[in-house]
C-alpha positions as CSV (number, residue, x, y, z in Angstrom):
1,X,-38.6,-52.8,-98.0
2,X,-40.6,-55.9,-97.5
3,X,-41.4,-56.3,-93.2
4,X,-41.6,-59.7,-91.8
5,X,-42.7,-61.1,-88.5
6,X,-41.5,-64.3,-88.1
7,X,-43.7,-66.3,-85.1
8,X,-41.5,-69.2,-83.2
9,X,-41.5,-69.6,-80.0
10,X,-43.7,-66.0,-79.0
11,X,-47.5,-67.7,-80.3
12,X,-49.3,-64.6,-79.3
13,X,-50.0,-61.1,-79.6
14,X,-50.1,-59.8,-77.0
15,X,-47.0,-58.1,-74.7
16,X,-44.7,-59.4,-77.4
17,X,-41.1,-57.8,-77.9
18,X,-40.8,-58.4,-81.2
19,X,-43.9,-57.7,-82.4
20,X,-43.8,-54.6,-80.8
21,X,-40.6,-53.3,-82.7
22,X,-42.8,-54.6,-85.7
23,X,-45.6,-53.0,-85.3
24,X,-43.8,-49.5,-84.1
25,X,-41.3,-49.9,-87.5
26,X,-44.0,-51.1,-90.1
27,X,-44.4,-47.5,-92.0
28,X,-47.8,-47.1,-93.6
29,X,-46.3,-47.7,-97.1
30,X,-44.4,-50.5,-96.2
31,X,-45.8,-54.5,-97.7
32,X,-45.8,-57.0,-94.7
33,X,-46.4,-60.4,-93.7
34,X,-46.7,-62.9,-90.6
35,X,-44.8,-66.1,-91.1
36,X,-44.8,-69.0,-89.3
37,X,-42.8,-72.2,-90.7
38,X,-43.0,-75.7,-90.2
39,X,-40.0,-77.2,-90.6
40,X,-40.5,-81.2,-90.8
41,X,-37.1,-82.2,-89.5
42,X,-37.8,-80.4,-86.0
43,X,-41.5,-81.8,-85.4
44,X,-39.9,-85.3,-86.4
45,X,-38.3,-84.5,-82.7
46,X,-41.5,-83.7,-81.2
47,X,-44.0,-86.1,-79.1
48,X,-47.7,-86.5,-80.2
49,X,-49.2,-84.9,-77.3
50,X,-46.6,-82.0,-77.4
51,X,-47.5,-81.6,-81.4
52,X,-51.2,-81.3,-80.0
53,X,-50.3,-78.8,-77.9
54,X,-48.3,-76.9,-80.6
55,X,-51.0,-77.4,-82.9
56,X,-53.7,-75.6,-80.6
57,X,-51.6,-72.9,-79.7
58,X,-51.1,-72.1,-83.8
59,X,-54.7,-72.8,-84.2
60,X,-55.4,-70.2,-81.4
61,X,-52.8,-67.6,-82.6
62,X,-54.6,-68.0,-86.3
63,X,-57.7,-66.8,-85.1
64,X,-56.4,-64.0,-83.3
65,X,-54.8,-62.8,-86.1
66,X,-57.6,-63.2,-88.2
67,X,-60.2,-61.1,-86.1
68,X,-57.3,-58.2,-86.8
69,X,-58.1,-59.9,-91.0
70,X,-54.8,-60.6,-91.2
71,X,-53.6,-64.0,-92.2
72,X,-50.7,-65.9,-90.5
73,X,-49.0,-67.6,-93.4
74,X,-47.5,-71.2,-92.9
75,X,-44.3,-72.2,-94.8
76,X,-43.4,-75.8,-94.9
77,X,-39.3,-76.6,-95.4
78,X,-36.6,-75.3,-93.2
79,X,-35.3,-72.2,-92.5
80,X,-33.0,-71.6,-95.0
81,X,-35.5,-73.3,-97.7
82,X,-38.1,-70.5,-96.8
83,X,-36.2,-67.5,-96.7
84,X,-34.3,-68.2,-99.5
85,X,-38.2,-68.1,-101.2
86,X,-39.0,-65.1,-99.7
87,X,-35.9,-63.5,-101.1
88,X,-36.7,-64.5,-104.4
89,X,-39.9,-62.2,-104.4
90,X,-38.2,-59.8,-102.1
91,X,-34.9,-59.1,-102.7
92,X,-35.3,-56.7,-99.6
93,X,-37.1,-57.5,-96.1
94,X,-36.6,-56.5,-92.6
95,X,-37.1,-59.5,-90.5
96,X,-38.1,-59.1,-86.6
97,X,-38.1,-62.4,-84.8
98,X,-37.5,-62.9,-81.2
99,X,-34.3,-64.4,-79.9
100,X,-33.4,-68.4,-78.9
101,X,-30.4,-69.7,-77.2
102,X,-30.3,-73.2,-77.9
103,X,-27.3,-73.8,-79.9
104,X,-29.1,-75.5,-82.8
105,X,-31.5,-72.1,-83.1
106,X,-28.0,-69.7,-82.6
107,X,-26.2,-71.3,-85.6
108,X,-29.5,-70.9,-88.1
109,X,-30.4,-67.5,-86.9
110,X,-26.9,-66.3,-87.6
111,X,-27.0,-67.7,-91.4
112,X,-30.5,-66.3,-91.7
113,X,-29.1,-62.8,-90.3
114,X,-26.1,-63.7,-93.0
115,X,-28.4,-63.7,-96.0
116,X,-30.8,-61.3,-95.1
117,X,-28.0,-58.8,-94.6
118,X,-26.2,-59.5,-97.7
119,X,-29.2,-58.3,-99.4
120,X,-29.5,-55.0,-97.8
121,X,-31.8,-56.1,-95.3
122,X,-32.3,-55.8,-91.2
123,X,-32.1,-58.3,-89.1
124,X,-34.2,-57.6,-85.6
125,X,-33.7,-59.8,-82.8
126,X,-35.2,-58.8,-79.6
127,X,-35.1,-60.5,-75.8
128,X,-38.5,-62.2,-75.1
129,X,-38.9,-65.8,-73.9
130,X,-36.7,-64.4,-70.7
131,X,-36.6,-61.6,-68.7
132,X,-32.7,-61.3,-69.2
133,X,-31.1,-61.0,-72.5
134,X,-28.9,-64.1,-72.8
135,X,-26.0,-64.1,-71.0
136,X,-26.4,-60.6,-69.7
137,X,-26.2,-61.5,-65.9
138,X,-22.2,-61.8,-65.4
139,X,-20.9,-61.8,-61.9
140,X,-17.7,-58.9,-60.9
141,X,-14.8,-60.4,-63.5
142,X,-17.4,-60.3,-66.2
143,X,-17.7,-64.1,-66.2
144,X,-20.8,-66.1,-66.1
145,X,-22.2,-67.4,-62.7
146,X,-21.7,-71.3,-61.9
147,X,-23.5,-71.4,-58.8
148,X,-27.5,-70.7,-58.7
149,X,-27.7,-68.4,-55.7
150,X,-25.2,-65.7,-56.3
151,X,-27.2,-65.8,-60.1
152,X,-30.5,-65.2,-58.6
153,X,-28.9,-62.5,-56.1
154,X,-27.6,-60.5,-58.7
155,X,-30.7,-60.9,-60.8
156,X,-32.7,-59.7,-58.0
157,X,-30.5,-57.0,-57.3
158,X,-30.6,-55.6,-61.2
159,X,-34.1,-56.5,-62.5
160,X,-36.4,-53.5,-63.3
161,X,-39.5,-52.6,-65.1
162,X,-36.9,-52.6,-68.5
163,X,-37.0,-56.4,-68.0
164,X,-40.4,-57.0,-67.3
165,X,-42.5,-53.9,-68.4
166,X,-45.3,-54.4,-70.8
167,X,-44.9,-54.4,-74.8
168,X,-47.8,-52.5,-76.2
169,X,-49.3,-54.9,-79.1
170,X,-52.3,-52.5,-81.3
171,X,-52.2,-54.4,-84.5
172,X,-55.2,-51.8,-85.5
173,X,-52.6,-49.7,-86.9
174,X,-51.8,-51.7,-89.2
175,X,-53.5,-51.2,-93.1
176,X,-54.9,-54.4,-94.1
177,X,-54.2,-53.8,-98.0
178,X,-50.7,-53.6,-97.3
179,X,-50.0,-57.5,-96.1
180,X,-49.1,-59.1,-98.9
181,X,-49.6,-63.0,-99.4
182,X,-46.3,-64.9,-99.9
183,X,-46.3,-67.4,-102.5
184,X,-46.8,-71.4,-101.3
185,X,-48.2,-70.1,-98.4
186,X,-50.6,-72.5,-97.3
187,X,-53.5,-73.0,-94.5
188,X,-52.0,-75.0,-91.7
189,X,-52.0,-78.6,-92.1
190,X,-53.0,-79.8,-88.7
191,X,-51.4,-83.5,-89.3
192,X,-47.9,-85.0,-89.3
193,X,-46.5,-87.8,-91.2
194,X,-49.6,-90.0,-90.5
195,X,-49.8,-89.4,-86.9
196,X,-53.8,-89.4,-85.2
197,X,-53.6,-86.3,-82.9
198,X,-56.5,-87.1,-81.2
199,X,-55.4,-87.2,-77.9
200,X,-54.1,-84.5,-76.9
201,X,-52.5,-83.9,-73.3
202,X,-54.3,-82.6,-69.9
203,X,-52.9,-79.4,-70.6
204,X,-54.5,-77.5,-73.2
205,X,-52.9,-74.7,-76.2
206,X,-53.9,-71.6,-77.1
207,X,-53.1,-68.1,-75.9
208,X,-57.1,-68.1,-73.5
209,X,-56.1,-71.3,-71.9
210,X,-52.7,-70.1,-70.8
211,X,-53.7,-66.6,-69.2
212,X,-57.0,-68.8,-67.8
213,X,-54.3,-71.0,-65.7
214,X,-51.9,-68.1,-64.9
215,X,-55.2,-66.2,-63.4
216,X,-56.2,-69.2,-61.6
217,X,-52.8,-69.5,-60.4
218,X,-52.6,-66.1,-59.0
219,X,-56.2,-66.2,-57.6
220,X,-55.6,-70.0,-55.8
221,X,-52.1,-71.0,-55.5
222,X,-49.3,-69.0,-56.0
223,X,-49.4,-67.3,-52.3
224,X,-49.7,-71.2,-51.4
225,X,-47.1,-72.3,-53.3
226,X,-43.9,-73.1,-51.4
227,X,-46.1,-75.0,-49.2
228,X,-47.4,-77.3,-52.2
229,X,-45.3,-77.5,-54.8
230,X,-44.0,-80.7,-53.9
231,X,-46.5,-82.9,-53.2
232,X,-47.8,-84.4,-56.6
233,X,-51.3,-85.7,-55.8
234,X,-52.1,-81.7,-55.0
235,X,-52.7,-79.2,-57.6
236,X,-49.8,-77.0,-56.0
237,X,-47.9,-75.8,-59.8
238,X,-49.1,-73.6,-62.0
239,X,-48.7,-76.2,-65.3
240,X,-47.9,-72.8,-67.3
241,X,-44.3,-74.5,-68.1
242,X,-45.9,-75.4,-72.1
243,X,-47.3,-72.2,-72.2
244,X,-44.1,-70.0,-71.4
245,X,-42.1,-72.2,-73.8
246,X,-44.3,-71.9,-77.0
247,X,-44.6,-68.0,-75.9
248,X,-48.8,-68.1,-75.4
249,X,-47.7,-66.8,-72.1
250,X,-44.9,-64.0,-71.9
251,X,-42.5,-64.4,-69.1
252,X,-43.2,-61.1,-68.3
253,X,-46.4,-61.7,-67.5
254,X,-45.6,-64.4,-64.9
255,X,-43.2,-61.6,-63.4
256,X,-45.4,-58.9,-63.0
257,X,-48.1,-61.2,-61.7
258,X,-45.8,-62.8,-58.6
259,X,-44.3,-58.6,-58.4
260,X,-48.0,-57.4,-57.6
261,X,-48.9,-60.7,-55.4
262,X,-45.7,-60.2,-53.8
263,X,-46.0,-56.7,-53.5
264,X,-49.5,-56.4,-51.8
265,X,-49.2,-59.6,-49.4
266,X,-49.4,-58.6,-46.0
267,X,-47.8,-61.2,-44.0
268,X,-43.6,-62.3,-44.4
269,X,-45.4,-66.1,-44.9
270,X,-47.2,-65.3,-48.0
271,X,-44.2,-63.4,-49.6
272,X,-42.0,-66.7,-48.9
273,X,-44.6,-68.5,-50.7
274,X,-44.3,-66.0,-53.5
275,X,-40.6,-65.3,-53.7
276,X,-40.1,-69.4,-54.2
277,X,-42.1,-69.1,-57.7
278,X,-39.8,-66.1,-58.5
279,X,-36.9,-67.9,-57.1
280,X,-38.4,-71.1,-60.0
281,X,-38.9,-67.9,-62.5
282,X,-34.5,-67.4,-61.8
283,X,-34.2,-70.8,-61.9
284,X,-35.1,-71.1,-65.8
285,X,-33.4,-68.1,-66.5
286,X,-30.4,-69.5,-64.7
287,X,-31.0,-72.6,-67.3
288,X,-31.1,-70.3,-69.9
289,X,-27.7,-68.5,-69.4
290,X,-25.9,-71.8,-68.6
291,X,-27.4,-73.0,-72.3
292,X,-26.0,-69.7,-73.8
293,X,-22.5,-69.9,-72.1
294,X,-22.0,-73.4,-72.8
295,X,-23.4,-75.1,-75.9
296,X,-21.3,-77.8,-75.8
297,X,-23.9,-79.3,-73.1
298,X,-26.1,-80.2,-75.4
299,X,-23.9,-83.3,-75.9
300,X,-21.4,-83.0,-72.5
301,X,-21.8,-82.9,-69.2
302,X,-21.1,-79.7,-67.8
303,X,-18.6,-81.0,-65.5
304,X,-16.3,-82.3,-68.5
305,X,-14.2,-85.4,-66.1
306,X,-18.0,-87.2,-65.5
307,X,-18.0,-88.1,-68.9
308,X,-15.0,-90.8,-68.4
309,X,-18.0,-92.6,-66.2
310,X,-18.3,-96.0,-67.5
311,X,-22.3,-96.4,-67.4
312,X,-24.6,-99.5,-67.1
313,X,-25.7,-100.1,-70.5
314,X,-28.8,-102.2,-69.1
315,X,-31.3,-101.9,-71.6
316,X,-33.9,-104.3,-69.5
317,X,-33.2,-102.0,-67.1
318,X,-33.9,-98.7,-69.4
319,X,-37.0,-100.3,-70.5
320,X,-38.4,-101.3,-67.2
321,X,-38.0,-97.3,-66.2
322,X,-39.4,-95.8,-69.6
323,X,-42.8,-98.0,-69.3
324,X,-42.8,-97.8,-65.4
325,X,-42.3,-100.8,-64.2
326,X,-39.5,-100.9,-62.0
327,X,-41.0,-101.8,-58.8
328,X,-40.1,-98.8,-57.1
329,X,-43.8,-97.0,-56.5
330,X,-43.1,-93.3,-56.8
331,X,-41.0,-94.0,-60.0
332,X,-43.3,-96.0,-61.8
333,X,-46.4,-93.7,-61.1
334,X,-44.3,-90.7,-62.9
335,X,-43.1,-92.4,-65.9
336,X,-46.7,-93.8,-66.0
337,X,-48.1,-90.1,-65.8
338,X,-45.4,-88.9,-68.4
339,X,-46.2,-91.3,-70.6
340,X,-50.1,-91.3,-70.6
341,X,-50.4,-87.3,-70.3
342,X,-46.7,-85.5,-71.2
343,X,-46.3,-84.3,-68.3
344,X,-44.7,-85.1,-64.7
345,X,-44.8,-83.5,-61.3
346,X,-41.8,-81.3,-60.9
347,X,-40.7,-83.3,-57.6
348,X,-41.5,-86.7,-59.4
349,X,-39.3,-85.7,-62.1
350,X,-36.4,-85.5,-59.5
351,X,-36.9,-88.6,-58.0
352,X,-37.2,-90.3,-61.6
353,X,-34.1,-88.9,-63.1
354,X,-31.9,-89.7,-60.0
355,X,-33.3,-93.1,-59.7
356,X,-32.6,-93.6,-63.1
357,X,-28.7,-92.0,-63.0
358,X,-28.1,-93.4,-59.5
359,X,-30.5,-96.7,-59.0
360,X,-30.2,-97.9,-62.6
361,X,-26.4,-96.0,-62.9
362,X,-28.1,-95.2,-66.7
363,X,-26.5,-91.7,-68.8
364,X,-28.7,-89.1,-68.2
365,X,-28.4,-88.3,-72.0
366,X,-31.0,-91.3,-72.5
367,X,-32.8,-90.6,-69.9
368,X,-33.0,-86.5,-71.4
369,X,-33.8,-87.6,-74.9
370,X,-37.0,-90.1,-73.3
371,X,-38.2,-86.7,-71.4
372,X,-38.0,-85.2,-74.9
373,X,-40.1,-87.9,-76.7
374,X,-43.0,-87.1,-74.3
375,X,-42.7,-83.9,-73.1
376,X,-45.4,-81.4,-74.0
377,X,-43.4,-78.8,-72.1
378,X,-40.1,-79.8,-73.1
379,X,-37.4,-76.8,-72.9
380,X,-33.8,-77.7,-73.9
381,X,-32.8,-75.6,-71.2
382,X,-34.1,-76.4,-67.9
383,X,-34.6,-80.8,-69.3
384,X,-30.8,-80.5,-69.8
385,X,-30.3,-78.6,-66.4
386,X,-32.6,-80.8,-64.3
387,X,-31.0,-84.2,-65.8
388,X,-27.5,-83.0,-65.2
389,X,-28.7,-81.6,-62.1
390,X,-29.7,-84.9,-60.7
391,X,-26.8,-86.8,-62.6
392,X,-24.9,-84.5,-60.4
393,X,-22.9,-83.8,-63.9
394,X,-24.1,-80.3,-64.5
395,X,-24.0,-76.9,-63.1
396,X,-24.7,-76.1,-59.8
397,X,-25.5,-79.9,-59.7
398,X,-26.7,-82.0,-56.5
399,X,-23.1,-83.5,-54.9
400,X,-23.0,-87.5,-56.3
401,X,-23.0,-88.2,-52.4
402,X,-26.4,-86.9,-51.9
403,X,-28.7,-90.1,-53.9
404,X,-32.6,-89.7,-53.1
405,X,-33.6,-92.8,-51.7
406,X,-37.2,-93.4,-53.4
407,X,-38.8,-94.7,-50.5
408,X,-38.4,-91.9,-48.3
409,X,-39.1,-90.0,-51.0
410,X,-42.6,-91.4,-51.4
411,X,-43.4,-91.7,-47.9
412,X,-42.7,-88.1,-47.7
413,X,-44.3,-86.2,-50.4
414,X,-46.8,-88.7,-51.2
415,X,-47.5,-90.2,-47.5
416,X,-50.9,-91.4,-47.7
417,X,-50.4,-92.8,-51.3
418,X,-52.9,-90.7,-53.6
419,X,-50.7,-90.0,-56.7
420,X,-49.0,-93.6,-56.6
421,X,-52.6,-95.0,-56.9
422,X,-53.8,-92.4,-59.6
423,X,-51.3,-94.0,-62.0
424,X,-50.7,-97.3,-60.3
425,X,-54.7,-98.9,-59.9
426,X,-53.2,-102.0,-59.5
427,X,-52.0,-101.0,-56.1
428,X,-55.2,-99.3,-55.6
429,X,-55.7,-101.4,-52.5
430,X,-53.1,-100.9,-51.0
431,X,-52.6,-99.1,-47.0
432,X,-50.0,-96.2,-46.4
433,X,-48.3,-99.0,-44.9
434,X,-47.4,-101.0,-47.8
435,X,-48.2,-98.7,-51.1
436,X,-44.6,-97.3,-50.8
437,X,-43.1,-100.8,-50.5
438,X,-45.3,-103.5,-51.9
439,X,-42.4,-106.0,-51.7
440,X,-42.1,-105.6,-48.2
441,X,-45.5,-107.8,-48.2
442,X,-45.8,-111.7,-47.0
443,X,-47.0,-113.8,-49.4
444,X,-50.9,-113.6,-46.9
445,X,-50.8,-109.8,-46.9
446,X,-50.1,-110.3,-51.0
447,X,-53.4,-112.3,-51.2
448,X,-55.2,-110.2,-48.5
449,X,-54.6,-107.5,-50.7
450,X,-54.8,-109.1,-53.7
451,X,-51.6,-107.7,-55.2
452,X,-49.1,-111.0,-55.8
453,X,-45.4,-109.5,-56.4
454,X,-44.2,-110.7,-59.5
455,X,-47.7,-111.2,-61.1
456,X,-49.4,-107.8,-60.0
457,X,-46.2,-105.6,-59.8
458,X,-43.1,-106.1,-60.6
459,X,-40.4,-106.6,-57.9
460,X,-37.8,-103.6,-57.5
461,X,-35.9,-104.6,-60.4
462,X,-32.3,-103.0,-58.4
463,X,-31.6,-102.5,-54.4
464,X,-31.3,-99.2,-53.8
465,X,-28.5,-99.8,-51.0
466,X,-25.9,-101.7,-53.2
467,X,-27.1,-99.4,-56.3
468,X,-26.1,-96.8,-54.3
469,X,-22.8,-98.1,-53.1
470,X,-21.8,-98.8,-57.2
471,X,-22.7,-95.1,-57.6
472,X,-20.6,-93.7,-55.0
473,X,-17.7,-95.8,-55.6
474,X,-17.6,-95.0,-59.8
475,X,-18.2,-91.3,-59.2
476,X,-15.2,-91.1,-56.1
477,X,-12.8,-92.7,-58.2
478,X,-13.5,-91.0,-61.7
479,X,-13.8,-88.0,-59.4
480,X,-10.2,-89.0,-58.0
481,X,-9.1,-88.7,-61.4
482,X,-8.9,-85.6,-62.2
C-alpha cells in the first residue's frame, strides 16, 4: 500500500485533519508521498493577485515541508490525468485529502474515490476547512435550515471541542527513506500562461503571515470588533478570509482563538464584540451548508421564481460599475479598491452588490463572476451567499423592499470621507459636505474645489429613487407570480 496526502485547500501543517489521519495511519513500512496538483483549467478561473497569493502560500508550505526533508511534489493536469499516473506505478494507494463542498469538487472527488476503490484502495476524506461536517447541522425534521439564526442557534447549542479541538501534526515520525518520488513530479513552476505576478495583493501568503494577522487580530481587534467592522477606512477585520480559504489558517484556530477571548473577557461589552466574529465564523458555515444542500445555486438563484426577472442588460452600465465610475462615491471607491488590491471592505461589498442588483437592476451572476476575477479571497460559498443575499434571491436573503440607498450608506460608515478619498484622489478635496454627493455641487463650488462633474467625476450614471421604483415594481409583480 502506497499512502498519499493530497494538499488542496489545507496549505499547511499544522492542526490539519487530514494530515493527521495521515500521519497516525502511515505504518513505518509503508512508501508515501505529498501531492499537490495544478490543474490549468481551474487557475485559468483565477485572478493574478489571487494566483500571487496561491503561489506564496505553496511557496511557504514547500519550505515547511522541506525543513521536515520531505519534498511536496507538484503534478501538472487534472485530477483524473494525475491519479490515473499514480495508479500506473501504484496499482494500490490510500489517499487522505480533506473534504470540499462545492459542487464542481463533489462530483471529481467521487470519481477519484471511484477509481481508487476499484483498485483495492481507501479513500480518506476528513471535515477540515469547517468546523461542521457538511450538512451535518439539520434542524428537528432532519431537514436543512433556511433561515440564518435558528442555524447559528443550533450550532451554538451543539459545537464542542470534537469540532474545534486541535489535530496533532509531528511529521518527525515519519522515515525520510520511505517517501518515494512520483514520476513527472516537478519543482513548482511559479508562472501561469505568460502572466507577470509581480504584483501581488496587500494581503500576503504563507502559513507565518496568516497566524501573524490572526495574533494581531486577537491582540488589537477582535474584542473591538462589532464596534468596527463596518467602517472601511478602519482597520476593524481581521483580512484572514484568503488565509481560511487556501487552509494556511485552520478554522479551528479562529474558533479556539474568539472561545478563549470570549471566554476570559470580563465585561458583557467585550463578549458582544466577540460573539459577532463567531456569529461571522456561523455565518460561513451557514454558506457552506446552503452550498452542500443546494448545488444547483451555482447557476440558480436559491429562490427558484426570481429567475423569471427580466434584467437590464446595460452593458455601459456593467462597465461603468466594474471600473468604478458610476458616480456614486462609496461604490466607485470599492470597485476601485477591488480592482487595484483583490480585496473589498466587507460593508462596501454590500453596498456594491446591491447597487449593482437594485441601482443598475444588473444579474447578480455577473456581478458574482467580476468578484471572482479579482478576488484573492474568493470562496464559492459565502461570494454566492452574499450576491444572492443582496440580490435578495438567495437564502435567508435581505427582503427586495429593503434597497441600501448609497448615500446614506456613505455618510454613515464613511462620514468624514477617508476611504472614498483613499481610492478616489480626485475627490481628495472635497468637505464631508459634498464628498458623498459631488453632483450636488454648483458649477462655483465645482471650480472652488476644482472637481468639474462630468470632466473630474462622472455624474451618477442612474437615480437611485426611480432605480429603485423599477426594482420594486419587477420584483412585486414576478413575486405576484408565483
Amino acid at each position: 500500500m502506497h499512502y498519499v496526502f493530497w494538499f488542496r485547500k489545507d496549505l499547511r501543517l499544522k492542526d490539519n485533519h487530514a494530515l493527521s489521519g495521515f500521519l497516525r495511519d502511515v505504518s513505518e513500512a509503508g512508501s508515501f508521498s505529498f501531492l499537490y496538483i495544478k490543474n490549468k483549467n481551474t487557475f485559468s478561473y483565477f485572478g493574478e493577485k489571487r494566483i500571487n497569493f496561491l503561489y506564496e502560500c505553496i511557496e511557504s508550505l514547500e519550505k515547511d515541508l522541506s525543513s521536515y526533508g520531505f519534498k511536496l511534489q507538484v503534478l501538472e493536469g487534472t485530477s483524473k490525468e494525475v491519479f490515473g499516473r499514480i495508479l500506473e506505478m501504484h496499482k494500490i494507494i490510500s489517499l487522505y485529502l480533506n473534504e470540499q463542498v462545492e459542487p464542481y469538487c463533489i462530483s471529481r472527488d467521487r470519481y477519484i474515490k471511484e477509481i481508487i476503490e476499484s483498485n483495492g484502495g481507501k479513500f480518506n476524506t476528513f471535515t477540515d476547512s469547517t468546523l461542521f461536517a457538511a450538512g451535518s447541522i439539520v434542524n428537528a425534521e432532519g431537514m436543512q435550515y433556511k433561515v440564518y439564526t435558528p442555524f447559528r442557534n443550533q450550532s451554538m447549542k451543539v459545537i464542542n471541542k470534537s469540532h474545534y479541538g486541535k489535530y496533532e501534526c509531528d511529521l518527525s515520525l515519519l522515515k525520510k527513506n520511505n517517501e518515494v518520488i512520483l514520476n513527472s513530479a516537478e519543482k513548482f513552476d511559479y508562472s501561469y500562461n505568460g502572466l507577470s505576478l509581480s504584483k501581488p495583493g496587500f494581503i500576503k501568503g504563507g502559513r507565518d503571515e496568516g497566524i501573524r494577522l490572526l495574533k494581531e487580530f486577537y491582540e488589537n481587534g477582535l474584542n473591538k470588533y462589532k464596534s468596527r467592522r463596518d467602517f472601511p477606512s478602519v482597520k476593524g477585520t481581521s483580512l484572514l478570509s484568503p488565509h481560511l480559504h487556501f487552509g494556511t489558517v485552520s478554522i479551528r484556530e479562529v474558533y479556539r482563538s474568539a472561545k478563549y477571548k470570549y471566554d476570559k473577557s470580563g465585561t458583557d461589552d467585550e463578549k458582544s464584540e466577540i460573539q459577532t466574529w463567531i456569529n461571522e465564523i456561523l455565518w460561513r458555515e451557514f454558506y457552506y451548508h446552503i452550498t452542500y444542500h443546494n448545488p444547483q445555486i451555482q447557476f440558480e438563484s436559491f429562490k427558484k421564481e426570481f429567475d423569471r426577472l427580466e434584467w437590464n442588460d446595460n452593458e455601459e452600465h456593467f462597465k461603468s460599475w466594474c471600473k468604478g465610475k458610476t458616480g456614486y462615491p462609496i461604490v466607485d471607491a470599492g470597485m476601485r479598491q477591488l480592482n487595484t488590491e483583490g480585496w473589498m471592505h466587507n460593508r462596501v461589498r454590500m453596498i456594491t452588490a446591491m447597487f449593482l442588483t437594485k441601482d443598475l437592476f444588473t444579474d447578480w451572476r455577473k456581478g458574482e463572476k467580476y468578484f471572482a476575477e479579482k478576488l484573492i479571497d474568493l470562496d464559492f460559498s459565502s461570494n454566492n451567499g452574499g450576491w444572492q443575499w443582496s440580490a435578495s434571491t438567495g437564502v435567508d436573503s435581505q427582503p427586495y423592499f429593503r434597497i441600501f440607498n448609497p448615500y446614506l450608506q456613505s455618510r454613515k460608515f464613511d462620514a468624514n470621507g477617508d476611504y472614498i478619498k483613499r481610492y478616489l484622489p480626485e475627490l481628495k478635496t472635497l468637505p464631508a459636505e459634498f464628498v458623498h454627493e459631488p453632483h450636488l455641487m454648483n458649477e462655483s463650488e465645482q471650480k472652488k474645489y476644482n472637481v468639474i462633474i462630468g470632466k473630474d467625476y462622472p455624474s451618477p450614471i442612474v437615480d437611485h429613487k426611480s432605480a429603485k421604483d423599477i426594482v420594486l415594481r419587477e420584483f412585486k409583480k414576478t413575486s405576484e407570480e408565483r
